[in-house]
C-alpha positions, 0 to 999 in steps of 0.5 A: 852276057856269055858272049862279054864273057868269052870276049877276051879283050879284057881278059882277066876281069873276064876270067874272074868271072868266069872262074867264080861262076865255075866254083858256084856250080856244085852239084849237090852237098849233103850234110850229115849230123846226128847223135855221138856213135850213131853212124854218121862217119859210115853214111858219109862213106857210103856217100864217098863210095858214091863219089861224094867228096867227105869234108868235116866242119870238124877239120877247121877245129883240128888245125886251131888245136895243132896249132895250139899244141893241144889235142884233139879229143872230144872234150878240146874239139867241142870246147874250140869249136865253141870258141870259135863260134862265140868269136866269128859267129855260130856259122862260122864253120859252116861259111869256112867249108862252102869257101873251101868245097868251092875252091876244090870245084867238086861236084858233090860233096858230104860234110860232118860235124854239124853242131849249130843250126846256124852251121847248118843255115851257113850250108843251105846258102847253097841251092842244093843243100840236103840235110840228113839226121842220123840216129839210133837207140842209146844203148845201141850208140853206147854200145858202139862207142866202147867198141871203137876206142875212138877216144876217152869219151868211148871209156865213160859209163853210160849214165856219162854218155846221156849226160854229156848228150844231153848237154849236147842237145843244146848248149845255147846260141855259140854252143852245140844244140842238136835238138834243134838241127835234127828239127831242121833235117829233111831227110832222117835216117834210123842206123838200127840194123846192120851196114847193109841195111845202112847202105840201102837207106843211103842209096834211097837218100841218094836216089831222092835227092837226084831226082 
């Protein structure tokens, strides 16, 4: 078959192959969901200081609000990525950022903002998908949402906190339905103790799925 491939008599149909099959060979993705404020940006960092690529199934729903004109709160992001999910299909986001890991030919990738499990199934279409739930206590998350001012969803009590969590556990098939994604994780991650203590967790991850 390699040596069809390499015979350059026809030479873009060769090329095309060769170019799909060169896309199709990422190393590793790692997709990272959990609860609000529990520290999924600071793994996919740690992974980034390992040299995996950060992507955001998040970033697809930023660019369909820019274009709308609208912001890009909490509230308009879930709301869109709901839309969209309701138009295209729950995995839709998830097949939208294998197409663009694929493009960019990276050998090891992270990808947050995992709401749906049928995001999360889109991802494991690739052979080497891991999927980490990132969690902590409540009252520890609540507490880091008010320190980071991410946006107006950090200023709710905290009785609003749980509550919109808890719509978040499951809100239906187009909707975001965590319950069911920290069920499908492999590997589960506990951020209840300090950045360090993260990092060591994120390097056993590491170690674990490159064996």
């Amino acid at each position: 078959m390699w040596a069809r491939l390499w015979d350059f008599s026809n030479s873009n149909c060769h090329f095309d192959i060769i170019l799909s099959l060169i896309q199709s060979l990422i190393a590793m993705i790692v997709g990272i969901a959990g609860t609000n404020s529990a520290g999924k940006d600071s793994v996919a960092n740690i992974l980034k200081d390992a040299g995996f690529e950060q992507f955001s199934l998040s970033d697809s729903i930023r660019e369909e609000a820019k274009g709308r004109g609208l912001p890009s709160d909490r509230d308009v992001l879930i709301r869109l990525g709901n839309e969209l999910r309701e138009k295209f299909g729950p995995g839709i986001l998830g097949d939208r950022i294998i197409d663009i890991i694929k493009k960019k030919n990276v050998a090891k990738a992270s990808v947050i903002s995992i709401r749906n499990p049928a995001e999360a199934q889109a991802l494991s279409k690739h052979d080497d998908f891991f999927l980490v739930w990132v969690d902590a206590p409540p009252q520890l998350r609540y507490e880091r949402s008010l320190a980071r001012h991410r946006d107006k969803s950090d200023s709710l009590s905290y009785e609003d906190f749980i509550a919109m969590e808890d719509l978040e556990r499951d809100a239906g098939p187009s909707g975001q339905r965590l319950d069911l994604i920290k069920n499908m994780a492999r590997f589960k991650i506990d951020n209840t103790g300090s950045i360090e203590e993260l990092k060591e967790k994120v390097d056993s991850l590491i170690d674990s799925i490159s064996r």
